[in-house]
MARFILO-520801 format. One line per 5 residues: number of its first residue (from 1); for each residue x, y, z negated of C-alpha. Coordinates in nm, 2 decimals, m for minus. Last residue first. Layout:
REM residues N
NUM = X/Y/Z  ...
***
This chain:
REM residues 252
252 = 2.54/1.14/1.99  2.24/0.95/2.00  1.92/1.09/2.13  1.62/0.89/1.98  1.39/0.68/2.16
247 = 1.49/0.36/2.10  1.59/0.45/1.71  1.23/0.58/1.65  1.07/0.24/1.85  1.29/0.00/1.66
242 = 1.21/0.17/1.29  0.86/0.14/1.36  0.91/m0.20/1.47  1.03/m0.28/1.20  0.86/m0.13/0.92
237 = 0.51/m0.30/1.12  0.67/m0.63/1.13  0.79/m0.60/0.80  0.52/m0.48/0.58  0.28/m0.71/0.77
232 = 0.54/m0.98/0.75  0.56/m0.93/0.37  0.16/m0.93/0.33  0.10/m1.25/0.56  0.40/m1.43/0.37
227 = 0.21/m1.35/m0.01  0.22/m1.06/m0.26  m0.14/m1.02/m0.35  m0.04/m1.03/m0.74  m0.14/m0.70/m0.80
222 = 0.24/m0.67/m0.93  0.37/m0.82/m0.64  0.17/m0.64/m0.39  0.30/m0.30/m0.52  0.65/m0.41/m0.53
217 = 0.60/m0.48/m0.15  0.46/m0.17/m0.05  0.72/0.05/m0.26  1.02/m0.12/m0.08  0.88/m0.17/0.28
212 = 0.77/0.24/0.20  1.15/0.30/0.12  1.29/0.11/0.43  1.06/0.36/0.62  1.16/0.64/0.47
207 = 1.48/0.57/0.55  1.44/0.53/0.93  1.26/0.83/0.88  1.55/1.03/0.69  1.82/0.91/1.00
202 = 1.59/1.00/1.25  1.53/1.38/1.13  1.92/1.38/1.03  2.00/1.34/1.41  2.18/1.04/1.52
197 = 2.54/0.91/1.56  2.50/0.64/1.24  2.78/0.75/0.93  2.51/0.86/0.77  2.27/0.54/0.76
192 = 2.49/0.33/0.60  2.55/0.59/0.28  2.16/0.62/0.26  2.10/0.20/0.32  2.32/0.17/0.03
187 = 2.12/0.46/m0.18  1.79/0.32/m0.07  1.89/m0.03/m0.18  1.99/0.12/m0.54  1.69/0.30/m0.61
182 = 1.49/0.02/m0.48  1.66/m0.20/m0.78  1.65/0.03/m1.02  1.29/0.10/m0.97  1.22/m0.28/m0.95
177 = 1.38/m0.38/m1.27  1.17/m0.05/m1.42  0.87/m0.24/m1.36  0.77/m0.45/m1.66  0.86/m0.21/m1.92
172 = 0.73/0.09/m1.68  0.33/m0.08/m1.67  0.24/m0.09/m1.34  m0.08/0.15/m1.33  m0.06/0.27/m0.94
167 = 0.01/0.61/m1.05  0.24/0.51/m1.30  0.45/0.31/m1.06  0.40/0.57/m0.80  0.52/0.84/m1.10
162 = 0.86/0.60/m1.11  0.90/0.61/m0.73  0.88/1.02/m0.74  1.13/1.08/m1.07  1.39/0.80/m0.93
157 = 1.35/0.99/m0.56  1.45/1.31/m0.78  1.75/1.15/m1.01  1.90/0.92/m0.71  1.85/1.21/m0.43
152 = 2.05/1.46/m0.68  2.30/1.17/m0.76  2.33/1.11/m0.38  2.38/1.48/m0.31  2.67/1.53/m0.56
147 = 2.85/1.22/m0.47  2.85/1.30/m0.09  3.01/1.67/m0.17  2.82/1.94/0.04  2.92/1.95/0.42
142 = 2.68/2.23/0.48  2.54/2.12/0.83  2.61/1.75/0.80  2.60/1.66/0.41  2.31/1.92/0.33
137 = 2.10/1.80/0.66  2.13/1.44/0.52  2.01/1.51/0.16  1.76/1.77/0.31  1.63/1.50/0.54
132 = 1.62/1.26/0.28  1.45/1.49/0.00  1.20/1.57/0.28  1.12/1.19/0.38  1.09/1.10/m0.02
127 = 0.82/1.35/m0.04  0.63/1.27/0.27  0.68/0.90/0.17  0.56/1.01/m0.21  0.28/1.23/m0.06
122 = 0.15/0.93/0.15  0.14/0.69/m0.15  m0.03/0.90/m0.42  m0.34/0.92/m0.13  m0.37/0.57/m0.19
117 = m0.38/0.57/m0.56  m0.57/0.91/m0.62  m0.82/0.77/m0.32  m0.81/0.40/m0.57  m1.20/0.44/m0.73
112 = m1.38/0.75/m0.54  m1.39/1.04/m0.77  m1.75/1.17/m0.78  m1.87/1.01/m1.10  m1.51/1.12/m1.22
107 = m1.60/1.48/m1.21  m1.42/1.65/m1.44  m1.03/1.46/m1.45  m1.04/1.26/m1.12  m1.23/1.53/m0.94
102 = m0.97/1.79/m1.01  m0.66/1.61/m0.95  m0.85/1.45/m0.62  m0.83/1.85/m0.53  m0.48/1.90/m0.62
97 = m0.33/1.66/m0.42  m0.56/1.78/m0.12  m0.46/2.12/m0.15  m0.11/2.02/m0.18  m0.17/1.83/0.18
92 = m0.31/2.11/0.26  0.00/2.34/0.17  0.23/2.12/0.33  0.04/2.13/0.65  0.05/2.52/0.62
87 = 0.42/2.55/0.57  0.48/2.30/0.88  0.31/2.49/1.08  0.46/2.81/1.06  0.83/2.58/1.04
82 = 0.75/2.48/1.37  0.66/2.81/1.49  0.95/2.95/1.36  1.19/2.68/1.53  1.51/2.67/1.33
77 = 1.35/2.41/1.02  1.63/2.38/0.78  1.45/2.62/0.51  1.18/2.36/0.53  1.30/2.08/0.44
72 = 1.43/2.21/0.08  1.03/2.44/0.03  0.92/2.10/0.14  1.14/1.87/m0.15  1.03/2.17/m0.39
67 = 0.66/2.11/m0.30  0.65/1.72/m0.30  0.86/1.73/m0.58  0.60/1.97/m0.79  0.30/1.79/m0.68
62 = 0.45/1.47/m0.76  0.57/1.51/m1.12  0.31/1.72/m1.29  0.05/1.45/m1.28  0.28/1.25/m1.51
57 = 0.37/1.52/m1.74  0.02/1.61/m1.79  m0.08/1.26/m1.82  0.21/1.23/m2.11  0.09/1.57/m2.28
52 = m0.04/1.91/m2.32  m0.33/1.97/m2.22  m0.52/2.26/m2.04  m0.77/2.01/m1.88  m0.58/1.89/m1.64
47 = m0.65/2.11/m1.40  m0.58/2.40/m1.59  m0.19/2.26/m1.62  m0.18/2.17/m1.28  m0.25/2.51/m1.18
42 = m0.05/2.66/m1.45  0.24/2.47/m1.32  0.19/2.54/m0.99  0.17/2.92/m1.08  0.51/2.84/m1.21
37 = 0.66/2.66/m0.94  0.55/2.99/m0.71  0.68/3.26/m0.89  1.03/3.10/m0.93  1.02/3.04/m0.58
32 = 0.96/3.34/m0.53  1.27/3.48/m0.69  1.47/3.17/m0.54  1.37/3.29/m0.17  1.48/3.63/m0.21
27 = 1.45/3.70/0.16  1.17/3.90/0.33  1.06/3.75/0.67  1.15/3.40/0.65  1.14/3.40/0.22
22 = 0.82/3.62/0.26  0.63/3.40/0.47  0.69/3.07/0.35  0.60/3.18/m0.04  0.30/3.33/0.14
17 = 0.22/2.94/0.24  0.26/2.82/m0.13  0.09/3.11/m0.23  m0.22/3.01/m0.06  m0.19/2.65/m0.17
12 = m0.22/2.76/m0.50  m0.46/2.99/m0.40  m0.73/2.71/m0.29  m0.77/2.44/m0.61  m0.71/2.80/m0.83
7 = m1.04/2.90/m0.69  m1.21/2.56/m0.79  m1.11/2.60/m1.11  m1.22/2.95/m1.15  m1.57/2.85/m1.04
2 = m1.49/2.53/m1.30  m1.49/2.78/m1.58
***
């Protein structure tokens, strides 16, 4: 049993980068992709223990955004050995994902307290920074309707901030304010953003940098560590960030 578990731990990242391969090489790419969201649902399913419920459903929400928000990125990447790479980083980041799945739910003696926690907040900024790059790359390259890709942003980036809630065990009744509100910030800053003279790369990390301010913050406050040193921290470091990208970037 956990032999097989440990195999599925490693081909569903295999697939993952196959499903790269034949969509650049083969075509078909929402055949596969069919293929692959359900072995990841399998996956995620065996992992947690073949159960059907609320924790399934919750674990079940980042690994398949961050995926699908790749798989998005991804088929705007030109350079082919750019997007090589980028396929197998996704996929060990999934592997990693998966992996602290695994320990969390049959080995818990060697799960190390908060990794699922911390390791929840770099997959949500990678996911959030795909869904914003293919937002911005769908409104500039294919000139999709503005509405229709902000309420497809709104509905997945709602999905990936509420699961860091859940992740990080704020209870939803006490933090939905905060959702809504860093929902609606990242939406304004969004519609700011695009009308800026800069590439969609630079445009989705300067927004994914507003969004980790956002999610870093609310954290705090509901551990009650919020204080000055924390928020200049967040904002120091967000801005300079933020600074440095826009310094160095080409504007047109």
């Amino acid at each position: 049993m956990y032999i097989l578990l440990r195999a599925l731990l490693y081909i569903c990242p295999i697939v993952l980068i196959i499903y790269g391969f034949l969509i650049k090489n083969v075509g078909y790419w929402w055949q596969f992709l069919i293929v692959l969201f359900l072995f990841l649902l399998g996956t995620i399913f065996a992992v947690c223990k073949f159960k059907l419920n609320k924790d399934f459903l919750h674990f079940l929400i980042l690994p398949v955004f961050f995926v699908f928000s790749g798989v998005y990125f991804m088929m705007y990447i030109i350079n082919d050995v750019f997007y090589y790479i980028f396929i197998v980083v996704l996929a060990m980041f999934l592997y990693a994902l998966l992996k602290q799945y695994y320990l969390y739910f049959y080995f818990p003696f060697k799960y190390q307290p908060y990794s699922l926690e911390s390791l929840s907040l770099y997959i949500s900024w990678l996911t959030a920074f795909f869904i914003f790059s293919g937002t911005f790359a769908g409104l500039l390259l294919l000139q999709l309707p503005l509405t229709f890709l902000i309420s497809v942003m709104f509905v997945s980036l709602a999905l990936v901030v509420y699961q860091f809630f859940w992740i990080n065990k704020i209870n939803f009744n006490k933090g939905w304010l905060f959702i809504l509100i860093i929902l609606l910030i990242i939406v304004e800053l969004f519609i700011a953003i695009s009308f800026l003279p800069n590439g969609y790369y630079v445009d989705s990390f300067v927004l994914g940098v507003a969004l980790y301010i956002l999610l870093g913050l609310s954290k705090a406050f509901f551990q009650e560590k919020l204080n000055s040193r924390t928020v200049a921290q967040y904002v120091i470091v967000g801005g300079l960030s933020i600074l440095l990208v826009l310094l160095t970037a080409r504007w047109s």
